[in-house]
C-alpha positions in Angstrom: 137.4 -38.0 -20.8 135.1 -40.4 -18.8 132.9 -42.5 -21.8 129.2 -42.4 -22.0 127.3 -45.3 -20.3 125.7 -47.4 -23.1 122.0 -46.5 -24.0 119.2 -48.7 -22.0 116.8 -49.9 -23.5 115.1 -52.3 -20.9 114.4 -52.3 -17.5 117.4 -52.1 -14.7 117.7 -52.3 -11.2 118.5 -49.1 -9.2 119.0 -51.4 -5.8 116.6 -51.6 -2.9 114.3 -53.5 -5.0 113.6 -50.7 -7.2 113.4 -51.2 -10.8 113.1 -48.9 -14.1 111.6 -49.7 -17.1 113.1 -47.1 -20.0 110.3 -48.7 -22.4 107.5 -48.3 -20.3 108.0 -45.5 -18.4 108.0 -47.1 -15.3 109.2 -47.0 -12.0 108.6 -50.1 -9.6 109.3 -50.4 -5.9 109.0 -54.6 -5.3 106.4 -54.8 -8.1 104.6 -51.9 -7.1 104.6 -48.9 -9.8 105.8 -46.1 -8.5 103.7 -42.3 -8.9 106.0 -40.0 -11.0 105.1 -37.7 -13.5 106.1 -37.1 -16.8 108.7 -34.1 -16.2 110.3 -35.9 -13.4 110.0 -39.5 -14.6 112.2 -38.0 -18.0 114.3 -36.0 -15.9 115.3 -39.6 -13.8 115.8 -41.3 -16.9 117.9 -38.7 -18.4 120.1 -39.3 -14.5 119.9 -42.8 -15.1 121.4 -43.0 -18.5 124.1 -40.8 -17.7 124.3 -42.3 -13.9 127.8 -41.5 -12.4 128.4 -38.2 -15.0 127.1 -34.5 -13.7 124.1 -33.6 -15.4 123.7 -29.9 -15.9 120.6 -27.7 -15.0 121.2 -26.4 -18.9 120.8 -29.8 -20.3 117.8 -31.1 -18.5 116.0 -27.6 -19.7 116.9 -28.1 -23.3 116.6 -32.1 -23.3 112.9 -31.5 -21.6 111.2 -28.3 -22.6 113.6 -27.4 -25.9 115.7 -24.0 -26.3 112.7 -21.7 -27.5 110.6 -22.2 -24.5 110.7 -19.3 -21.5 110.0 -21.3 -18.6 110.8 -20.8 -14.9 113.1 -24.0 -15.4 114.7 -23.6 -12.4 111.6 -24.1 -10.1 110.5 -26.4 -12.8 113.5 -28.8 -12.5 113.4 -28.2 -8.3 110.3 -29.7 -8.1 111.0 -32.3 -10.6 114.2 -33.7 -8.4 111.9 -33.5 -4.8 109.3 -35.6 -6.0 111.9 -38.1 -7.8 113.6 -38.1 -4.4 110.2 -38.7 -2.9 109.7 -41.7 -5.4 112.8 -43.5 -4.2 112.6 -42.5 -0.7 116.2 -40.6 -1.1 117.4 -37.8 0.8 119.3 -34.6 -0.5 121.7 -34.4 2.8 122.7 -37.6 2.4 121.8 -39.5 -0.9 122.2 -42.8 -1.9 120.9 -42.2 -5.4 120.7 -38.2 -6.7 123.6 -36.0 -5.5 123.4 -32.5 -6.2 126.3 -31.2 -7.5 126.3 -27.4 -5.9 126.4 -24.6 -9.2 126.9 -27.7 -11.9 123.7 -29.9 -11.4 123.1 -33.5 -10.7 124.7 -37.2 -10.7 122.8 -40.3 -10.2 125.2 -42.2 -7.9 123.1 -45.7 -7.7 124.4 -48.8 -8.9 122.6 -49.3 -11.8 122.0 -52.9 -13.1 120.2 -54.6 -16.1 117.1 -56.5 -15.4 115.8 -57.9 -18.7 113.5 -59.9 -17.5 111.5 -57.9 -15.9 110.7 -55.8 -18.7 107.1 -54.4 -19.7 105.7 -54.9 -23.5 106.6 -51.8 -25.2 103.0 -50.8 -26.0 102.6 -49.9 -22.3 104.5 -46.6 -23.2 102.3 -45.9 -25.9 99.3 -45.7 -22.8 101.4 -43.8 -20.5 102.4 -41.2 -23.5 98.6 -40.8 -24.4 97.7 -40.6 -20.7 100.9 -38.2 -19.9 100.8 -35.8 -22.7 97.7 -34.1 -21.9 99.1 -32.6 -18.6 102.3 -31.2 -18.4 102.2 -31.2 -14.7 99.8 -33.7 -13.2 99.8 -37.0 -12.9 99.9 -39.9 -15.6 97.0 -42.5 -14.9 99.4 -45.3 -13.5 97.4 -47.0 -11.2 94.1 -46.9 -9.3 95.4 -44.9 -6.1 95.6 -42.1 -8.9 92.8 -40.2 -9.7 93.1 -37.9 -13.2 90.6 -35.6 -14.1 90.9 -33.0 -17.3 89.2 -30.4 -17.9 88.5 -29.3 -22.0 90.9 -26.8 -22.7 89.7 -23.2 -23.2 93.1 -21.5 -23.8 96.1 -22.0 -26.0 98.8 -23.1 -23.8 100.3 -26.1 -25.4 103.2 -28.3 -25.1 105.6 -27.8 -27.6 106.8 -31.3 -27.6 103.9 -33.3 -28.0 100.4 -33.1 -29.7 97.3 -34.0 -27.6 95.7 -37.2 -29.1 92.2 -37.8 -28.9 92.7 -41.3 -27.2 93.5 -39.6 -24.1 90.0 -38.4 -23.1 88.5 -42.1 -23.1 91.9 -43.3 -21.4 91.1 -40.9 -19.0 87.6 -41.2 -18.6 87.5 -44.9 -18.3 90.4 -44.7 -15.5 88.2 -41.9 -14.1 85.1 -44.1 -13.4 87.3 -47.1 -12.6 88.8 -44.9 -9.6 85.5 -44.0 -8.2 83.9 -47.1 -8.2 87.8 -48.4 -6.5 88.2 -45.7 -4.3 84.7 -45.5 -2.3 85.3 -48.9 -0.4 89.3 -48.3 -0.3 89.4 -44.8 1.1 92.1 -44.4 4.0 91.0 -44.0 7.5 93.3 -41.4 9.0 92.3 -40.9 13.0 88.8 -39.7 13.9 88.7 -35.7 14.6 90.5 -32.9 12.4 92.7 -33.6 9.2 95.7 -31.1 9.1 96.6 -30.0 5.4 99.1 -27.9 4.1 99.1 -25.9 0.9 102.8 -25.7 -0.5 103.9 -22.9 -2.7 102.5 -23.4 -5.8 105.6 -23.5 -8.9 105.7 -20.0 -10.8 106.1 -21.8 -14.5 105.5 -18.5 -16.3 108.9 -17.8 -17.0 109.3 -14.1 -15.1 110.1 -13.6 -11.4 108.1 -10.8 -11.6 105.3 -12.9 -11.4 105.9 -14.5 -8.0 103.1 -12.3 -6.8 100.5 -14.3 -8.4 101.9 -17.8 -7.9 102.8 -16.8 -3.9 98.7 -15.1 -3.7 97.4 -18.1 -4.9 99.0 -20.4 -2.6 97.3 -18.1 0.1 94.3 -17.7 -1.6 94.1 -21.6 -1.4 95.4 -21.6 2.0 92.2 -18.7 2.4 89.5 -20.8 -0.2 90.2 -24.2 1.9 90.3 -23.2 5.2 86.9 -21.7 5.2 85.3 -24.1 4.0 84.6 -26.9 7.2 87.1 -25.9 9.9 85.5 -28.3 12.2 86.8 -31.2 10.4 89.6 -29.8 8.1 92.7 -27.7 9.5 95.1 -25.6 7.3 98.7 -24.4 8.0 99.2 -21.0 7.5 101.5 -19.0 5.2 104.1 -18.2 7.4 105.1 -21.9 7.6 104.6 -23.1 4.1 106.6 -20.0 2.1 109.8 -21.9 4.5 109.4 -24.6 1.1 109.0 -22.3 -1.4 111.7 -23.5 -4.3 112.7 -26.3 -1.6 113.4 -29.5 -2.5 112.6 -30.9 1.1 111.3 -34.6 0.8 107.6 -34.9 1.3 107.5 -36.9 4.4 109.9 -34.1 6.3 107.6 -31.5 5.3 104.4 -33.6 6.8 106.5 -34.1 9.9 107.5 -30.3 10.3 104.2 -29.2 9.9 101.8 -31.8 11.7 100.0 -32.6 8.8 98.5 -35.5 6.9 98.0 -34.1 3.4 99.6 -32.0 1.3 98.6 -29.8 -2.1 101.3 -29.0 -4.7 100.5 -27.2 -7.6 102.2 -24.4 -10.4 100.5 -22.3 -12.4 101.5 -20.2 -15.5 99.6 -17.3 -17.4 99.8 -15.2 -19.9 97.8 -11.8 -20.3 94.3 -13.2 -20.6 95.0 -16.8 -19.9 95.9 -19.2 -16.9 96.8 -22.9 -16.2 96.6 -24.5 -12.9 97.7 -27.6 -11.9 97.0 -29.0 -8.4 97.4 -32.2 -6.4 96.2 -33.6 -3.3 98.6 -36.0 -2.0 98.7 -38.0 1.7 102.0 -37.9 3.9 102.0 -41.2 4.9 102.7 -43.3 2.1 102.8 -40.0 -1.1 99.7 -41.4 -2.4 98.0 -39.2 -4.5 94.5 -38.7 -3.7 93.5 -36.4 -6.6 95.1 -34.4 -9.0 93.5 -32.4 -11.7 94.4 -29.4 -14.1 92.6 -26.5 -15.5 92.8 -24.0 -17.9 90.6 -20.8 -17.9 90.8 -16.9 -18.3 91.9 -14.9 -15.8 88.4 -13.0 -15.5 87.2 -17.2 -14.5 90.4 -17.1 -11.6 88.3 -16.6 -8.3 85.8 -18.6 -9.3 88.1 -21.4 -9.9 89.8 -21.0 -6.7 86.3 -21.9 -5.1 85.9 -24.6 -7.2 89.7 -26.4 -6.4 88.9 -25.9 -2.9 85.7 -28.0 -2.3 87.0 -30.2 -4.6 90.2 -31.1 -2.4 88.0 -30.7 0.7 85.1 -33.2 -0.6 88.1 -35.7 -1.4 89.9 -35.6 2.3 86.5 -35.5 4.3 85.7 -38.7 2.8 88.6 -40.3 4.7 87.0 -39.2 7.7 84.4 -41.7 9.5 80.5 -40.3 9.5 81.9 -37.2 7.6 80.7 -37.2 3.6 80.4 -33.9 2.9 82.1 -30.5 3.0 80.0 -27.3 4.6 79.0 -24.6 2.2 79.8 -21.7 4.0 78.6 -18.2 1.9 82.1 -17.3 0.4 84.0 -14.0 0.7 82.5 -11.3 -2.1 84.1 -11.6 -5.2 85.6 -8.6 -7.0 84.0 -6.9 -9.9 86.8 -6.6 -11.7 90.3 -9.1 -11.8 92.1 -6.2 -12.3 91.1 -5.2 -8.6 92.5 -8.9 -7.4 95.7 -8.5 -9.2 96.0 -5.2 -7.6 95.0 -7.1 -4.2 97.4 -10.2 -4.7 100.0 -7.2 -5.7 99.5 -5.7 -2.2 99.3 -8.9 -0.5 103.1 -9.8 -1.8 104.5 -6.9 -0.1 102.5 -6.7 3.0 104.1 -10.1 3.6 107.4 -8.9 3.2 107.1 -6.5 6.4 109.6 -3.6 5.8 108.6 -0.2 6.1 109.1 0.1 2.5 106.9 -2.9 1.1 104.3 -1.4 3.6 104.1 1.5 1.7 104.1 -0.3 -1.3 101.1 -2.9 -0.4 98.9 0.3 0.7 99.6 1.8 -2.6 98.4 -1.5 -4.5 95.6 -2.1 -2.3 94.1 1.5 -2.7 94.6 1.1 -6.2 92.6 -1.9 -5.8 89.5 -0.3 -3.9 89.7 2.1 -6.6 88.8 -0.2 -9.4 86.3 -1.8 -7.3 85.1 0.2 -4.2 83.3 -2.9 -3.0 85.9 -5.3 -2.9 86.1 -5.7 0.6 89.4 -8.0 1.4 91.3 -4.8 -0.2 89.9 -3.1 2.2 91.3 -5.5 5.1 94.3 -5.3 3.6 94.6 -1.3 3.7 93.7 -1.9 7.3 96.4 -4.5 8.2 99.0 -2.1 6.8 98.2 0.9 8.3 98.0 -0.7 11.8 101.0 -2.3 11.0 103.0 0.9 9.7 103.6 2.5 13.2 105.3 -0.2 14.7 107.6 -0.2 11.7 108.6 3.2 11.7 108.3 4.8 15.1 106.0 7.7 13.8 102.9 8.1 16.0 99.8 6.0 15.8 98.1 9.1 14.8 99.5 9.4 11.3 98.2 5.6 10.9 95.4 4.5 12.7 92.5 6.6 12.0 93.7 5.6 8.6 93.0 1.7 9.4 90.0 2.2 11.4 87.9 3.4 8.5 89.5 0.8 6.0 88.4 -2.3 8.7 84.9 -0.3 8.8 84.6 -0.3 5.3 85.3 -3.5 4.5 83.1 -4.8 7.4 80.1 -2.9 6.0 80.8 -4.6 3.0 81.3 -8.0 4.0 80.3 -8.3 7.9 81.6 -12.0 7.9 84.9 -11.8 6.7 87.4 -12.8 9.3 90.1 -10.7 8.5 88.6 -7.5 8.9 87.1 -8.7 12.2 90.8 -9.0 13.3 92.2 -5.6 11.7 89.2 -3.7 13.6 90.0 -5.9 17.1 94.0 -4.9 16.5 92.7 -1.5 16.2 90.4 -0.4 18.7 92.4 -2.2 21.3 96.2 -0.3 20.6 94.4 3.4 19.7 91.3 3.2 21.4 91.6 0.6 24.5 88.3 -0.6 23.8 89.2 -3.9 25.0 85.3 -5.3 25.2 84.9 -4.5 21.6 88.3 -6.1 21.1 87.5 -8.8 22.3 84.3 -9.2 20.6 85.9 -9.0 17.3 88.7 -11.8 18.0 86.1 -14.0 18.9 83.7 -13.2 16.2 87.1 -13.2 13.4 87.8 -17.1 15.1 84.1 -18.0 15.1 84.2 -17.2 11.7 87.3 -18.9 11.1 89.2 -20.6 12.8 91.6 -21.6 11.2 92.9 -18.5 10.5 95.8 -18.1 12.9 96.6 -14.1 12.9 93.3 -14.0 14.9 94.9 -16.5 17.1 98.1 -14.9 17.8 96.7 -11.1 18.4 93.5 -12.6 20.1 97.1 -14.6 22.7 98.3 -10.8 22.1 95.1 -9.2 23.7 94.6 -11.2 27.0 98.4 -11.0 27.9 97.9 -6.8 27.7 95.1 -7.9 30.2 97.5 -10.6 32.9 95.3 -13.5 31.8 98.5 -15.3 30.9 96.7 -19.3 31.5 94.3 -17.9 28.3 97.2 -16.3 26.6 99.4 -19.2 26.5 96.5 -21.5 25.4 95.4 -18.9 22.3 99.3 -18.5 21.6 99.3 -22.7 20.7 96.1 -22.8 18.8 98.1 -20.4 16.6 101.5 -22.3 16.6 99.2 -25.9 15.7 98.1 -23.4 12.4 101.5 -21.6 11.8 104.1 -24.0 13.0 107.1 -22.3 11.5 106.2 -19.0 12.0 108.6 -17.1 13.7 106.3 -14.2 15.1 104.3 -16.9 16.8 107.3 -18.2 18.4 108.5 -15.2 19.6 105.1 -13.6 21.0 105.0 -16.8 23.0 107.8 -15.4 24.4 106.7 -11.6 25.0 103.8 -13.7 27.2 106.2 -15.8 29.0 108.0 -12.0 30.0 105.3 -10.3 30.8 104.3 -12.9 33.7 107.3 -12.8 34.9 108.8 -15.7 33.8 112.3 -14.6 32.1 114.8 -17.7 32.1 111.9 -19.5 30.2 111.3 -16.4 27.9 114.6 -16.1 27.1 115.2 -19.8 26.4 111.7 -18.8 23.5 113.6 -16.1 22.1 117.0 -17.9 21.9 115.3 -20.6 19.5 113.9 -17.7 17.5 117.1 -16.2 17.0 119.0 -19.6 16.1 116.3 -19.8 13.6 116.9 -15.8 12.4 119.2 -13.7 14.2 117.8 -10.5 12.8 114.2 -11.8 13.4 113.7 -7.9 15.5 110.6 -8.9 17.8 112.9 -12.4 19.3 115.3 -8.9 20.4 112.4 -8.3 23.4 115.1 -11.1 25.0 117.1 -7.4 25.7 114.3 -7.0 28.7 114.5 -10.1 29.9 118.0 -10.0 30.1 117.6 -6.1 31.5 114.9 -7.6 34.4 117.5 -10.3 35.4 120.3 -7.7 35.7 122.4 -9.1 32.7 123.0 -5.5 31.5 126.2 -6.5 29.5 124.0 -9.4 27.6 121.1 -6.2 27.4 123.9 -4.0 25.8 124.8 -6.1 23.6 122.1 -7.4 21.8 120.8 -3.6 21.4 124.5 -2.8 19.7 123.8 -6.3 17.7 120.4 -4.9 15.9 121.8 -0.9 15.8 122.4 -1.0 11.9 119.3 -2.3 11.0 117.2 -0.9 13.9 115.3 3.1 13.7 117.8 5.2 15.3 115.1 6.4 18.0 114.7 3.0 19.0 118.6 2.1 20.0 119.1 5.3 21.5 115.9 4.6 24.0 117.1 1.5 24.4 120.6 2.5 25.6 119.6 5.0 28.0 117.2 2.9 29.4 120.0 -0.1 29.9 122.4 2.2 30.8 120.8 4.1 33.5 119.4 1.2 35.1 122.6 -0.3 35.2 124.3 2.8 37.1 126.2 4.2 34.1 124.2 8.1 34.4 126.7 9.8 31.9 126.7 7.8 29.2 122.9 7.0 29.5 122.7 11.1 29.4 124.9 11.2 26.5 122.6 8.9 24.9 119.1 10.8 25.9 120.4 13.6 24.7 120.9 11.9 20.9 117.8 11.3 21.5 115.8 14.2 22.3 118.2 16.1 19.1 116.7 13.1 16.9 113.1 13.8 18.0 113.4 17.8 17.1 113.9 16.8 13.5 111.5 13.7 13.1 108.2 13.0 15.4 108.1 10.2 17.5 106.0 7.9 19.4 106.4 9.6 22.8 106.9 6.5 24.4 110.4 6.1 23.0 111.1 9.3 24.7 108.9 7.9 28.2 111.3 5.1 28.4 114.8 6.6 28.0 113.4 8.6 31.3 112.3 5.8 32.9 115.7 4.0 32.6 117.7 7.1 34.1 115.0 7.6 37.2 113.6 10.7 36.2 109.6 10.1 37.1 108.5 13.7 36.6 109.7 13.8 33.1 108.7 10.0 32.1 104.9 10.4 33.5 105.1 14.0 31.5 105.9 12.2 28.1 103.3 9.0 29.2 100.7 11.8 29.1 101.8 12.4 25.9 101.9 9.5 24.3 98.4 9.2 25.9 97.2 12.5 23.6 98.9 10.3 20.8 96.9 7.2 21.3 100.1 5.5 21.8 99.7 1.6 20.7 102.6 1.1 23.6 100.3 2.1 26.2 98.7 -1.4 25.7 101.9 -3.0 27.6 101.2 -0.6 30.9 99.8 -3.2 32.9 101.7 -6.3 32.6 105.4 -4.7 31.6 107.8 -4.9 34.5 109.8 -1.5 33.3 106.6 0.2 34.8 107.2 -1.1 38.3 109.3 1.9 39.7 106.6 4.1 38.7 103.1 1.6 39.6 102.6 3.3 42.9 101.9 6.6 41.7 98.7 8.7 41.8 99.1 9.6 38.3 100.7 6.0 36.6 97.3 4.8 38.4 95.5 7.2 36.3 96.6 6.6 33.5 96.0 3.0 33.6 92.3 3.9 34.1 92.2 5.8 31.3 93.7 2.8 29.0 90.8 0.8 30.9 93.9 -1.6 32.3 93.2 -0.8 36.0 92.3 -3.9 37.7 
């Protein structure tokens, strides 16, 4: 058995002119301390003393937080080894000092060497133990880069550990005032114009998975509170891209460089049934300085309130970095539920509509008409309902008219209750362009939802979605980036770019789109469009095979329109026959969008019977009508009296 490394007492070296001081708690980088929190800064000493020995997940849980508290550990301890990575500049693919053991835990692989001289006077642990102690999760007053800010504790979450001592409020006050008075003339100057932040998934400490909901709906409540408040000045990365880090332990400075950005929020929250506990930071990218960092504890009924009141925070702190900018606009804020039960219900919704199955669509309609229930006036349920029901069809091949009545009246609703909320802009624009073709009043609402906000970048990417259906590609393209500068990561982003690059014409480029989006996610279902880019270009054995690729998780409409379309165009009549007629026995026993049936017609030649089931799928209010214009599939049928017609009808004629 390997022997335990002797205990340290004083301050070693860990290389790269990095010291640690065990009796101080500190962590220096050529003199200069080092940011790290208490959790992490015991969870690196803990390495340290045990340097070249696995470390398991178990015993950094019981060594920090005991056996008898239920904590999400896992997350906890995550979190803990990024931002000690981030300290020491280290990186998980290839570390010179923390290796993660896969299913054991961690080694600290570092030489480590003693450096007595360099170590502090032991009652500078005493300070960092009165300063650290009164926030589990934020930072220790370490230096004057690092602003602390507590607020008087109105619930009883405690440590376990530790006792709060009543030095720390004038240890933190005075370091308080100190940082003001040092920080207005030492600000950072980032480049004039827009900051670009990003909201990371904020840590679920509560101890049940079951309550990802909340911690995941108020990361985008955050991403929501922040962005609305001056979007001339301050940009925010959407959802999409920042759930890619949720329970990562990606190193800081990759995450600013994958998502454009200059600052970055981290936070966790825990609750209990009446109480929660926030803990945010602000940090900047370039050098993991943290700006401000602050933590709160309040009732749940006190929750959206808060939310406003971290936001303008944060945004007050960056728009002082930014040259004849000192102060944040007040825009009127979105109307506040009556009740919290009604926002649980909505951040309940909000998790599944995310999840974008036919199942968790269902499931985020029942949660957010639970949600108007409690509180008719709570207008973002509302949007929600609206989202999901104009999202449903597209999901499960039924026609629009089961759905989309259903969304109109939740976007009108929510509108008459809040006329400057963004979101429900948006669902009404999505609307009344796929069932009504009302593609003025479309219009209007994109612009008014991006007025509004613009930094919301679903308005972005269906606004790029509207002026394709139209052929004004040029706009398209440019609306298509705005939204990829906001959602970087986002798949759906990447691959509408794509559907835009198609329907101009331009295949070998939209292919290459939807290649990168199926590296990234081969079951990603929109990036499988590439199947008509392939069909236009005559590659019907590449067609054929990406539609027998998706056929288990596909509807079973869908690959049998598909095939007959593929097939008949490529020549092969029997089988594409054999594979309408699947079809057409499907469609007796479940209703579909007539448009499915249109284009295993069109595939096989048969105009009569393809205009017939357009006209259908007309008296449906078919949301596939939108593509008539631009969609080359359409070109053996453009010329005639009655495609022309139609296209009047949809308002697409030129």
């Amino acid at each position: 058995m390997e022997s335990r490394p002797p205990t340290i007492e004083g301050t070693v070296s860990l290389g790269e002119e990095i010291e640690l001081d065990f009796r101080s708690y500190r962590l220096r980088r050529a003199g200069r301390v080092l940011k790290l929190e208490r959790i992490p800064m015991e969870i690196l000493l803990m390495l340290v003393e045990q340097r070249a020995q696995i470390v398991t997940r178990e015993s950094i849980a019981e060594r920090i937080w005991g056996k008898d508290v239920f904590l999400d550990t896992d997350n906890s301890i995550n979190g803990a080894i990024r931002k000690i990575r981030l300290a020491l500049r280290d990186d998980s693919e290839a570390p010179r000092f923390i290796q993660t053991v896969t299913g054991s835990g961690y080694r600290f692989i570092a030489p480590v060497t003693p450096n007595p001289e360099a170590t502090e006077k032991p009652e500078t642990a005493k300070a960092f133990e009165a300063s650290g102690d009164a926030r589990e999760e934020t930072a220790p007053v370490e230096s004057a880069g690092t602003r602390a800010a507590v607020q008087s504790p109105a619930t009883p979450f405690r440590s376990k550990t530790r006792v709060l001592l009543p030095a720390m409020g004038i240890l933190v006050a005075a370091a308080f005032v100190g940082w003001v008075v040092w920080s207005r003339s030492r600000h950072p100057q980032p480049p004039a114009g827009r900051v670009t932040l990003a909201v990371l998934p904020f840590q679920n400490l509560t101890g049940d998975a079951g309550q990802d909901y909340f911690s995941d709906g108020l990361t985008e409540e955050m991403i929501a509170q922040v962005g609305n408040l001056d979007p001339q000045h301050l940009r925010v990365i959407a959802r999409t891209s920042v759930m890619r880090y949720k329970n990562s332990e990606t190193p800081l400075d990759r995450v600013a460089r994958e998502l454009g950005v200059q600052y970055v929020i981290e936070g966790s929250v825990r609750r209990d049934a009446d109480n929660v506990r926030i803990a945010a930071e602000l940090i900047q990218a370039k050098d993991q300085t943290h700006v401000w960092a602050r933590q709160y504890d309040r009732r749940l009924t006190g929750l959206l309130a808060l939310q406003g009141e971290i936001a303008r925070e944060i945004a007050d702190e960056i728009l002082l970095t930014l040259e004849g900018h000192s102060h944040a606009a007040s825009p009127r804020p979105a109307i506040a539920p009556r009740e919290y039960e009604a926002y649980d219900l909505y951040l309940r919704g909000q998790y599944f509509f995310n999840e974008r199955t036919v199942g968790s669509l269902r499931k985020a309609i029942e949660y957010f008409q639970k949600a108007t229930v409690t509180d008719p006036t709570y207008a973002r349920a509302y949007t929600g309902l609206a989202d999901s029901y104009a999202l449903m069809g597209g999901y499960t091949s039924l026609p629009p008219t089961e759905f989309m009545p259903k969304a109109r009246a939740a976007a009108l609703r929510a509108l008459e209750i809040d006329d400057r909320l963004a979101e429900a802009h948006t669902a009404l624009a999505l609307i009344v362009q796929n069932y009504d073709w009302d593609w003025q009043t479309s219009e209007r609402e994109f612009r008014r939802a991006i007025e509004l906000n613009p930094n919301y970048a679903t308005a972005h990417q269906w606004y790029a979605e509207h002026l394709m259906w139209l052929g004004r590609f040029d706009e398209a393209l440019r609306e298509s980036e705005r939204a990829r500068e906001l959602d970087p990561l986002s798949l759906i982003i990447a691959a509408d770019k794509g559907a835009v690059l198609f329907f101009s014409r331009d295949y070998d480029r939209a292919i290459e789109e939807w290649r990168s989006v199926l590296e990234m996610d081969p079951g990603f279902v929109r990036a499988h469009l590439i199947r008509a880019a392939y069909l236009e270009k005559g590659m019907f054995a590449e067609a054929l095979a990406d539609i027998e690729s998706t056929r288990s998780a596909s509807p079973v409409a869908d690959y049998h329109s598909w095939r007959a379309h593929i097939l008949g165009r490529s020549g092969r009549t029997e089988e594409a026959r054999h594979a309408l007629h699947e079809l057409l026995q499907f469609n007796r026993g479940h209703p579909l969008d007539a448009m499915i049936v249109a284009w295993a017609y069109l595939g096989l030649g048969d105009r009569d019977e393809a205009l017939g089931w357009l006209e259908k799928a007309y008296a449906e209010h078919s949301t596939e009508l939108t593509s008539l214009r631009v969609h080359p599939g359409y070109d053996s049928i453009r010329g005639d009296p009655r495609f022309q017609d139609l296209l009047r009808r949809v308002n697409l004629a030129k």
